[in-house]
N, C-alpha and C positions, 0 to 999 in steps of 0.2 A: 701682425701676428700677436703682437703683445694684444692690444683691442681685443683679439678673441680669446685670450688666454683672461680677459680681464673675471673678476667675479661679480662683475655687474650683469654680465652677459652670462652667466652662467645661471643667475637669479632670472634672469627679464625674460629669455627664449621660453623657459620652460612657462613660465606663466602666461608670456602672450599665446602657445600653442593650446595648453588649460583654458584660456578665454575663449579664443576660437572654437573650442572643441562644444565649449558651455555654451558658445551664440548659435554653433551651429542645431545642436540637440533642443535649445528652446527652439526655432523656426521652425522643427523637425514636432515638436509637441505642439507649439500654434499651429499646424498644418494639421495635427490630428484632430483638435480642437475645430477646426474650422471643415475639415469634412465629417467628422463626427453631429455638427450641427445641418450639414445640407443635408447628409444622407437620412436624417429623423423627420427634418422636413418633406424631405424626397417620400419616405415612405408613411408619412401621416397624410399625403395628399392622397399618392398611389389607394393606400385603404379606404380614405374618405369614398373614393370613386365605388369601393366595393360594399361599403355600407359597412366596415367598422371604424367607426368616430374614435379617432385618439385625440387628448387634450394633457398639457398641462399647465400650471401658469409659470413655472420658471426653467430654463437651462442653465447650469453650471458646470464648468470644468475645474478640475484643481486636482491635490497631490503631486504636481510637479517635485522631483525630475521622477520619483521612485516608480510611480504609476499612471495611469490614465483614468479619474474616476470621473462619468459624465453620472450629472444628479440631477433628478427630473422632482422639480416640487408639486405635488397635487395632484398627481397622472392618474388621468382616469379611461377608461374604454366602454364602449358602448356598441354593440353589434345589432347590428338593424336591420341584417337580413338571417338571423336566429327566428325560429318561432316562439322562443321565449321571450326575446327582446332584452337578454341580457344585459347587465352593466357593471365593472368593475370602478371602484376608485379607492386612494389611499394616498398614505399623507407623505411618502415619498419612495423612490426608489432609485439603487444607485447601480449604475454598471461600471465593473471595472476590469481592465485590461494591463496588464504589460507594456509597455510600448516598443520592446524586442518580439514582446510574440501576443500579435494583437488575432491570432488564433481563437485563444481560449477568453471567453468572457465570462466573467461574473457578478449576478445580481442579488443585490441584495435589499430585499422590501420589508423587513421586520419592522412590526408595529399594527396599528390597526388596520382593517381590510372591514369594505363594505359592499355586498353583492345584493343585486336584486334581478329578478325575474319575474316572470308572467306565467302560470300554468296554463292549459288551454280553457278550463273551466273556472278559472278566476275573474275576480271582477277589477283586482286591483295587484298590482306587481307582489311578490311575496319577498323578505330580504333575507341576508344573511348574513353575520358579523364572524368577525375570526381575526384574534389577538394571537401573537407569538412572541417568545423569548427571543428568537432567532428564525429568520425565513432564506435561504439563499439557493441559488439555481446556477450550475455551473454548466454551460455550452462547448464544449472544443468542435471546430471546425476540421470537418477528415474526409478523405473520399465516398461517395455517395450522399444518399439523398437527405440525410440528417445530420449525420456527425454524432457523438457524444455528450447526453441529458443526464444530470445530475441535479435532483432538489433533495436537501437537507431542513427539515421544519424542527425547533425543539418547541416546547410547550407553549404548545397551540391547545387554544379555548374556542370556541363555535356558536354560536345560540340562531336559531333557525325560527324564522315569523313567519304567520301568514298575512290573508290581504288586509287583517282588519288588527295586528299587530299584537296578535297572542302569541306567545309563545307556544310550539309546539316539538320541540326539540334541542337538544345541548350536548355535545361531547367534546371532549378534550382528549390529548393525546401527550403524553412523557417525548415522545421521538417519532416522525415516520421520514423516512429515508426513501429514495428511489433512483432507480439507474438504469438508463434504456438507451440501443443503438442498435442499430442493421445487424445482421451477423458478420462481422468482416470478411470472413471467406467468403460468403455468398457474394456479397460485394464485388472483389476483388476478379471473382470471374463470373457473375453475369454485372457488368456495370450499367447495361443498359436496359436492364428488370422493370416488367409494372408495378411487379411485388415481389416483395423481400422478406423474411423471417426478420423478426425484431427480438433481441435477446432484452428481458427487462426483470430485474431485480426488484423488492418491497419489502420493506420491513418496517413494521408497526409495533410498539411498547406500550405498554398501560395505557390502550385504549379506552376510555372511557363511556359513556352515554346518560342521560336522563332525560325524561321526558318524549321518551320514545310513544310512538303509536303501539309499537310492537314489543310484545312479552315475549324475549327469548328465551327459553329456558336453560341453558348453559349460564346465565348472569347475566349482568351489564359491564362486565370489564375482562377483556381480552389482555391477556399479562404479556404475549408474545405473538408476531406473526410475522412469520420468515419467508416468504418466496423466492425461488428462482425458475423462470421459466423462461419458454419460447412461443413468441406469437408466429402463427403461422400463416401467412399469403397475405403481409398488408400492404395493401397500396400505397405508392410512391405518394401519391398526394394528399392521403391523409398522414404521410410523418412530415410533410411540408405543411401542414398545418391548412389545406383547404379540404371541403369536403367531410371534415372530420366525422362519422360514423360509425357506433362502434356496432349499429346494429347493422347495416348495409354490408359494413366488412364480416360480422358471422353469418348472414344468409347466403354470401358469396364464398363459403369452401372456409372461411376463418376458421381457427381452435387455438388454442393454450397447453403447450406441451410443457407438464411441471414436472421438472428435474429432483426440485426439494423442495419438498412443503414443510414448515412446522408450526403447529400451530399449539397454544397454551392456554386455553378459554375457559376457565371455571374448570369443572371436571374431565376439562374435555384435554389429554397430551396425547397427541398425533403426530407422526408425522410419514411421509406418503410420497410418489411421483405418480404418475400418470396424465392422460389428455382429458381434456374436457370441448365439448362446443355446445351448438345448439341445435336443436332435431327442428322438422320442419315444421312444428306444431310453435315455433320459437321458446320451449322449454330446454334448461339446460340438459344436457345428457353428456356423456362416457363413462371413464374408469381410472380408478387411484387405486394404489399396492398401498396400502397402508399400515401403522406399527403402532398399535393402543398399548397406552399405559394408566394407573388412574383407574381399574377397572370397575372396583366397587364403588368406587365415590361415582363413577359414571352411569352405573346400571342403577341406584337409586336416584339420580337425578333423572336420569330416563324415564322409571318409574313414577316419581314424586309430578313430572311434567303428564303423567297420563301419556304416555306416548308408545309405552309396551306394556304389558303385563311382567310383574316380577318373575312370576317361574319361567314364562317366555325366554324373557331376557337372560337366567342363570342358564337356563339350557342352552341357548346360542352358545355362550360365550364358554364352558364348561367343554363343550366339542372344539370349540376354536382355539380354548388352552391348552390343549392335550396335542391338537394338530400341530399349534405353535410350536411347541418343544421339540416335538419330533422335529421341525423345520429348522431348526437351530436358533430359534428368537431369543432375545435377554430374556432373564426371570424377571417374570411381573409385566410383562407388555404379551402381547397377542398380534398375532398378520392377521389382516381382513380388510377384503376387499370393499370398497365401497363402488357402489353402481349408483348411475345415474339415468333412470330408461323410464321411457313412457310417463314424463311426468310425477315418480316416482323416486324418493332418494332412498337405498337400499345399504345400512350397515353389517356386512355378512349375511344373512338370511333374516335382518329385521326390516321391516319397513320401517320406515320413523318421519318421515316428509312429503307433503306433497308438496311438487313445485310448478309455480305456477309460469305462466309465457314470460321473458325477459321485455320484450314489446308488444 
């Protein structure tokens, strides 16, 4: 009795249990380590078989005990059954996990990015560069067919080549943000759906652009753009990632139900809900409830682009202000619907676009 009353035993228990606990959580992180590496092999062959080439030239593990970060040096992709014959690579990328809750993952690829492709009328691959401050992609794992998608980009740069290495294109972007997953309820009781509603979030900050083909006239710098909507009827197998089409899924009954839109584009402050798809002509078509603000600076840009005539434009919008108020709209914004028919974009009773097939 004395022996255990001793204070040697009082020091030694508690630290051989602390050893133990510490040998057994490392075998517990070497075993993560070590299915973490079969299962990358396991599925870089699996793909190889489907004609997307994964490569990188190093594996690493580390952050013990806090975390679980597997670091992939040089990882590149190449998709061989694309008709563009796509290819990514970059000079690293890190996943990392919890080791209580290997759930939820997150990547992190900040730094340089190089993409090339093939158009069908090229002679030679076209590419594409894209730097970031910050690039990261959070995954959680949940019932149904995706789980929970989260990427986070902050200032990202872009420059866009073609086959002969001109430049024809460059924008940047302050922030774009995105957030997409099944509808949970739809989930929950149909779990065994071909296709599910996909709720998906975006937002985009001082968009930038130069060197465009295309003269917009709102500017070249988009200050805000807010969405929340719902994709309607997509295929289980394209949110698993085969099949991906985004034209096959709007000829088959797809649309985009916007809950919130705002958008801040040069002259242009909107913001609007309604559905959108494609008619069978494959131009876009439906309808937005919209709330104009900006009006004068808008109807001279309108104007200035040749796109309506001045008095045109005062008279629309002169009917639409007087409607507004009666409607209970703030002072200085306007409701007005915009349509989207026959290949035609309609802002309350102006024509101002023609739009042409998405494919």
């Amino acid at each position: 009795m004395k022996f255990l009353k001793s204070s040697h035993l009082k020091i030694a228990l508690p630290t051989l249990l602390l050893t133990l606990v510490i040998a057994l959580y490392w075998i517990f992180w070497q075993g993560l380590a070590t299915q973490a590496e079969a299962g990358l092999n396991k599925w870089q062959a699996k793909e190889a078989e489907r004609g997307l080439v994964a490569e990188w030239q190093d594996m690493s593990f580390s952050d013990f005990p806090y975390r679980f970060v597997t670091t992939l040096d040089k990882p590149e992709l190449a998709d061989t059954r694309s008709k563009t014959n796509w290819a990514w690579r970059s000079e690293m990328l890190r996943a990392t996990v919890q080791p209580y809750n290997l759930k939820h993952i997150i990547l992190d690829i900040t730094g340089p990015h190089l993409v090339t492709y093939t158009p069908k009328t090229a002679p030679a691959p076209y590419s594409m560069t894209l730097t970031t401050d910050g690039f990261w992609a959070s995954h959680i794992y949940e019932t149904g067919p995706m789980g929970r998608l989260a990427i986070d980009v902050t200032g990202a740069a872009s420059s866009h080549f073609d086959a002969q290495g001109t430049l024809i294109e460059q924008w940047s972007a302050e922030r774009l943000q995105l957030h997409g997953h099944p509808t949970p309820s739809f989930v929950a009781e149909n779990p065994d759906a071909k296709a599910y509603p996909f709720d998906l979030a975006l937002q985009g900050k001082n968009l930038r652009w130069s060197q465009s083909k295309v003269d917009l006239w709102p500017g070249d710098e988009i200050q805000l753009l807010r969405i929340q909507s719902r994709m309607r009827n997509v295929p289980v197998h394209m949110m698993k990632g085969r099949e991906i089409s985004v034209e096959k899924w709007l000829r088959n009954g797809g649309s985009l139900a916007i809950s919130d839109l705002i958008l801040n584009w040069g002259p242009i402050d909107l913001t609007a809900k309604g559905e959108l798809r494609m008619d069978n002509q494959g131009r876009p078509a439906g309808k937005l409830k919209a709330s104009l603000g900006n009006l004068d600076a808008l109807v001279e840009a309108l104007v200035a682009a040749d796109v309506v005539g001045r008095r045109t434009a005062k008279l629309a919008f002169t009917g639409l202000r007087a409607l507004s108020v009666l409607q209970g709209e703030k002072e200085g914004r306007v409701r007005i619907p915009i349509v989207l028919k026959d290949g035609v974009l309609f802002l309350g009773p102006l024509s101002i676009a023609r739009l042409d097939p998405l494919f």
